[in-house]
Every structure is written in structure tokens, then in C-alpha cells.
C-alpha positions as CSV (number, residue, x, y, z in Angstrom):
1,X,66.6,54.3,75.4
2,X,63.5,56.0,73.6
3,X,63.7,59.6,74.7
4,X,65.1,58.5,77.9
5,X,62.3,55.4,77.9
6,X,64.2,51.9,78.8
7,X,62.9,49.5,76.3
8,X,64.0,45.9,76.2
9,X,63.9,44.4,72.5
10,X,63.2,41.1,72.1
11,X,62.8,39.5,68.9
12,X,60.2,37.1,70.3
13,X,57.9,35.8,72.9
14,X,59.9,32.9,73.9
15,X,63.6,35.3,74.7
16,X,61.2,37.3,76.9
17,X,59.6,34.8,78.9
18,X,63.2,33.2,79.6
19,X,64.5,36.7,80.3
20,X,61.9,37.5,83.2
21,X,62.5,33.8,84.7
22,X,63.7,34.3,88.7
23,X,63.5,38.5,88.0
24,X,61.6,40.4,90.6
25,X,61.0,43.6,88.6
26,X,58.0,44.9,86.6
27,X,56.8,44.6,83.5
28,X,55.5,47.1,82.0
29,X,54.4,47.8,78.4
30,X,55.9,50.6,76.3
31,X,54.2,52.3,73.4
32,X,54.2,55.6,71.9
33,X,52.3,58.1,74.6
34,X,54.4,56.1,77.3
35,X,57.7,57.3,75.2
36,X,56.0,60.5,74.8
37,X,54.8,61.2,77.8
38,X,56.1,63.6,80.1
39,X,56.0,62.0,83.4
40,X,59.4,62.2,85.2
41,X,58.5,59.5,88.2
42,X,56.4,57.1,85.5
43,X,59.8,57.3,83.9
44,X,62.0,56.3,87.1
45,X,59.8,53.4,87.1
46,X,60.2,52.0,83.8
47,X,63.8,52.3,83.9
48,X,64.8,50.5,86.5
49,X,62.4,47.7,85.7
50,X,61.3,45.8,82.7
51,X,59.7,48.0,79.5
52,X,59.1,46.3,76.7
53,X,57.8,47.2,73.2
54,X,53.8,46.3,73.3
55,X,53.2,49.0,71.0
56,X,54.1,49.3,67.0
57,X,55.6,52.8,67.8
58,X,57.9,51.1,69.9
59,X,58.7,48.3,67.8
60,X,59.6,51.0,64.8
61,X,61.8,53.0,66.8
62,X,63.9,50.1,68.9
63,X,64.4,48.6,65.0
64,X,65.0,52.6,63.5
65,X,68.3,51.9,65.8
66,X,69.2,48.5,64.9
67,X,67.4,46.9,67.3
68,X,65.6,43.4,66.6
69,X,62.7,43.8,68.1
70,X,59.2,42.4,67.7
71,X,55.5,43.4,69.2
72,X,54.7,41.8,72.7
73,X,51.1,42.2,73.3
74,X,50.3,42.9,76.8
75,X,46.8,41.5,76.6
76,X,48.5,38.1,75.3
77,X,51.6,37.6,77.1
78,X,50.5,37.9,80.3
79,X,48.8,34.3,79.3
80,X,51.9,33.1,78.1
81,X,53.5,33.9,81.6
82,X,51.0,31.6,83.0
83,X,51.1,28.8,80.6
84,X,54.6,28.9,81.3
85,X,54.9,29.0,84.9
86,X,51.5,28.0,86.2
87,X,52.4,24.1,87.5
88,X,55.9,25.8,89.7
89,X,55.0,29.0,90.5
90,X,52.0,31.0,92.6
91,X,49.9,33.8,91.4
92,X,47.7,36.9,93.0
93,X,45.8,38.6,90.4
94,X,44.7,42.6,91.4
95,X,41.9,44.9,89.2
96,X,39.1,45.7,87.4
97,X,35.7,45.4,88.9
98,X,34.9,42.3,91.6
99,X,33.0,40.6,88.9
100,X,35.3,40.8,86.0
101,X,38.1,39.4,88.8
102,X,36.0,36.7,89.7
103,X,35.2,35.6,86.4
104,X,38.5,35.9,85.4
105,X,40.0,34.2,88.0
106,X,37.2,31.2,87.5
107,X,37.9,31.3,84.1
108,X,42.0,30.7,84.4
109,X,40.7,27.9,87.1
110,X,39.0,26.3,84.6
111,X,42.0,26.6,81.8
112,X,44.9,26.0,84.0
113,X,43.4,23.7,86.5
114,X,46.1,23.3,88.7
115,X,47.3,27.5,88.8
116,X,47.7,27.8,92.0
117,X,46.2,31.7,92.5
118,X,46.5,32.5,96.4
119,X,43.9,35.7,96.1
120,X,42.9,38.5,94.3
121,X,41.3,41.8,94.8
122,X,38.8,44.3,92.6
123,X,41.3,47.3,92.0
124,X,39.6,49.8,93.6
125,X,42.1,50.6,96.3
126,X,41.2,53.8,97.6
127,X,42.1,54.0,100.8
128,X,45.4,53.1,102.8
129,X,44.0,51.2,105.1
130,X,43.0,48.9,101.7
131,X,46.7,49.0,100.7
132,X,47.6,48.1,104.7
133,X,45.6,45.0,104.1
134,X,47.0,43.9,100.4
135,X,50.3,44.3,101.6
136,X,50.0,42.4,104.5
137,X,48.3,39.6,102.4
138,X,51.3,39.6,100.0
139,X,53.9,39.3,102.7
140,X,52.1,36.6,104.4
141,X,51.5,34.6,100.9
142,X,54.3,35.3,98.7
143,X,52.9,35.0,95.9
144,X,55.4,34.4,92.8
145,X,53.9,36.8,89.9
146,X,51.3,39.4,90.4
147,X,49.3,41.2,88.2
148,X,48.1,44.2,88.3
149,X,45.4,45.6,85.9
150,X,44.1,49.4,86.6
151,X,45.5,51.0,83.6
152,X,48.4,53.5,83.6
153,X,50.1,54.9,85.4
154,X,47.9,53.6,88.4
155,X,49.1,50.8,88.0
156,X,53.2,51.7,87.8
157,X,52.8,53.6,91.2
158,X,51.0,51.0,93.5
159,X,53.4,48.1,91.6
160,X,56.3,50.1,92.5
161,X,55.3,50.7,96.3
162,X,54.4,46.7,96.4
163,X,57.8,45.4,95.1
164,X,59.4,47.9,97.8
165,X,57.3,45.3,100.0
166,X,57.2,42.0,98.9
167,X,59.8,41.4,96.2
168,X,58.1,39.2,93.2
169,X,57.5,39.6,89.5
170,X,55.1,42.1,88.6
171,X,53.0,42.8,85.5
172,X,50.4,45.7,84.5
173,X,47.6,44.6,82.4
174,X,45.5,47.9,82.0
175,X,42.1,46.1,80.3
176,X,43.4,42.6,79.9
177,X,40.7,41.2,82.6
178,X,38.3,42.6,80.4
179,X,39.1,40.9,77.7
180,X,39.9,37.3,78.9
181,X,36.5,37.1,81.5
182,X,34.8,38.6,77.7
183,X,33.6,41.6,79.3
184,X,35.1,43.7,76.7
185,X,36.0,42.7,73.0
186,X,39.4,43.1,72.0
187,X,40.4,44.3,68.2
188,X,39.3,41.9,65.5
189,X,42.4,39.9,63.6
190,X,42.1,42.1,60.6
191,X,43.5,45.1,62.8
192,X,45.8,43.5,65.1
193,X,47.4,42.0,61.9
194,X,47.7,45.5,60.5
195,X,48.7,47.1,63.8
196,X,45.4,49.1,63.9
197,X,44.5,47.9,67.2
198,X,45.1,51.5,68.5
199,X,42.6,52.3,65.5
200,X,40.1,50.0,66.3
201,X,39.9,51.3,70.6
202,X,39.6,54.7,68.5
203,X,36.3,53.6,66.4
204,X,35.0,52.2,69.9
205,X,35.9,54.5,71.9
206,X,36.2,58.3,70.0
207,X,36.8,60.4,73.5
208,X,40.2,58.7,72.6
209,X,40.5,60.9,70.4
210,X,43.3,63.4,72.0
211,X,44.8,61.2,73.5
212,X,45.6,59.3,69.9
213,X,46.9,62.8,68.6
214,X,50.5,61.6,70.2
215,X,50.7,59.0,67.5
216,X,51.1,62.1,65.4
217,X,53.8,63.4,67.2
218,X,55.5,60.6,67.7
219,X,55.9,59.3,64.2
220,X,57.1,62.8,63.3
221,X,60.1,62.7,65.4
222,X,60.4,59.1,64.4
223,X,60.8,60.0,61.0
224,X,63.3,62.9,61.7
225,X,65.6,60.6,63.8
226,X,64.6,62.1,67.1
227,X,63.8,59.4,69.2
């Protein structure tokens, strides 16, 4: 627990993707504002599903209590989920924009060419009568794995109402479709070596600005023990 956050600690890519194997629960990736974050259902969530350490926050505080733990980017292992399962298992992919799904889902077409993805949707679900009708397409599918990517906790609460549903394993992905289809540019190497990538969103982005002030926080009670 991190200040009453379940985070799993794996010490590498491979113990994760062999942990989630058969598991009908969600993924979801844990980082300092999620630790910090005051949030009482978000919490409920994540701790009765799957968190794991995709930020270095995370990673510094499961290993400040003995942990081994290592960084699982979100933005990469999501790809490593497919690689893995994509010849046994089907797929249903949900957010971003209609043309960053459809590129996306072209582009994994293309790389894993015998996925079998049995839909996808924009994420813009606004109304219920748009969640009536992906629910009813995930019961009548059944799709395997399911990712969801429209950023927290949006994505959390509609995951957690779907699994209620139709029982499979889920994944948020926030701004991974972005990256793959090339819409958006993730960090360069030199800052997700150095665990800057948070740094880098920052020089793109600066209305992150408050938002990054948790990282401030955070390390504070990191360094005094307190988390």
C-alpha cells in the first residue's frame, strides 16, 4: 500500500504479463498524483484491481519498503500485452478521437496481422444510450482484453461499470493511441532514460504546470518515510 494505493511490484515486464494471464481485473497505472490524490472511489477501484508502478514516484516508494520493483510504462506495455496474446486471444480497443482509433487500429492490423480486434469506438461516450450500445456489443462479442484510453479517472469509472458487465481484462491507456497512430510524440530517449518523461509533457505542455506541483509533495513525504 502507498497511502492506502494498492501497487503491485514487479521487478519486470515479463512477471507482469504472466501475472495478468486468465485475470479479469483492470489495469491501471499508478504514479505519484494517483498516490496523491484524494479521490476515495478512484481509490476503491485501484484496490480491488491491478495498480502497478508506471510512474518513477512509484517505483521509489514500493523499493523505499523493500519492494523490487521496476517502471512499467503504460504507453509500452500495453504493446507487450498484444505481442503476447494477439494469435489466442480477442481485442476491442475504446478512445481518443475516431481518427486516431482508426489509425491505430489499422496500424496494429498491419503489425500484428492476424490480432483479431472485434470493434472499437472513439471515446467520446456521452450519453447512456452510447454506453447501452457498447455494453451490448461487449456482451455479444466477448472480447478477451479491452482497452480503454480517455485519460484518468474517466477511464477507471466507465472500466469499472464495464467489468460489472462483461467480465475480461481491462487496461487504461490515457494518450497511448496518440502515440502509436503518431498523432502525438512521446518523450525523446534522453528523458525517458532519466525518468524526465513527466519533464518533458511539462516543456510541451506548461498548463501542466499545477498539476506537476504534486511531485513536490510527494517526494517530500517520500523522503520523510510517509508513504
Amino acid at each position: 500500500m502507498l497511502r492506502n494505493v494498492e501497487t503491485y511490484a514487479f521487478s519486470n515486464r515479463q512477471e507482469f504479463l504472466n501475472f495478468i494471464d486468465n485475470k479479469h481485473k483492470i489495469l491501471i497505472a499508478i504514479n505519484a498524483e494517483k498516490i496523491l490524490k484524494d479521490e476515495a472511489k478512484l481509490k476503491i477501484i485501484i484496490n480491488k484491481n491491478i495498480g502497478y508502478s508506471d510512474g518513477v514516484g512509484a517505483v521509489m516508494a514500493l523499493k523505499q519498503k523493500g519492494l523490487d520493483a521496476v517502471k512499467i510504462s503504460g504507453a509500452e506495455f500495453w504493446l507487450d500485452i498484444v505481442r503476447r496474446f494477439y494469435k489466442e486471444k480477442t481485442f476491442y480497443l475504446i478512445g481518443s478521437s475516431q481518427e486516431v482509433i482508426e489509425s491505430t487500429v489499422a496500424k496494429l492490423e498491419n503489425e500484428f496481422q492476424s490480432i483479431n480486434i472485434l470493434g472499437y469506438r472513439n471515446g467520446y461516450i456521452d450519453h447512456n444510450a452510447e454506453k447501452e450500445e457498447l455494453v451490448n456489443i461487449l456482451t455479444d462479442k466477448k472480447p478477451d482484453i479491452i482497452f480503454v484510453a480517455q485519460g484518468t479517472p474517466r477511464q477507471e469509472y466507465l472500466m469499472d461499470e464495464l467489468i460489472k458487465i462483461h467480465p475480461a481484462l481491462y487496461m487504461g491507456l490515457g494518450g497511448s493511441f496518440d502515440i502509436y497512430s503518431g498523432t502525438k510524440k512521446r518523450a525523446p530517449k534522453f528523458f525517458l532514460n532519466w525518468h524526465l518523461e513527466w519533464f518533458y509533457r511539462l516543456l510541451k505542455e506548461p498548463t501542466r504546470f499545477r498539476r506537476q506541483l504534486v511531485l513536490i509533495k510527494f517526494f517530500i513525504l517520500l523522503k520523510m518515510g510517509r508513504l
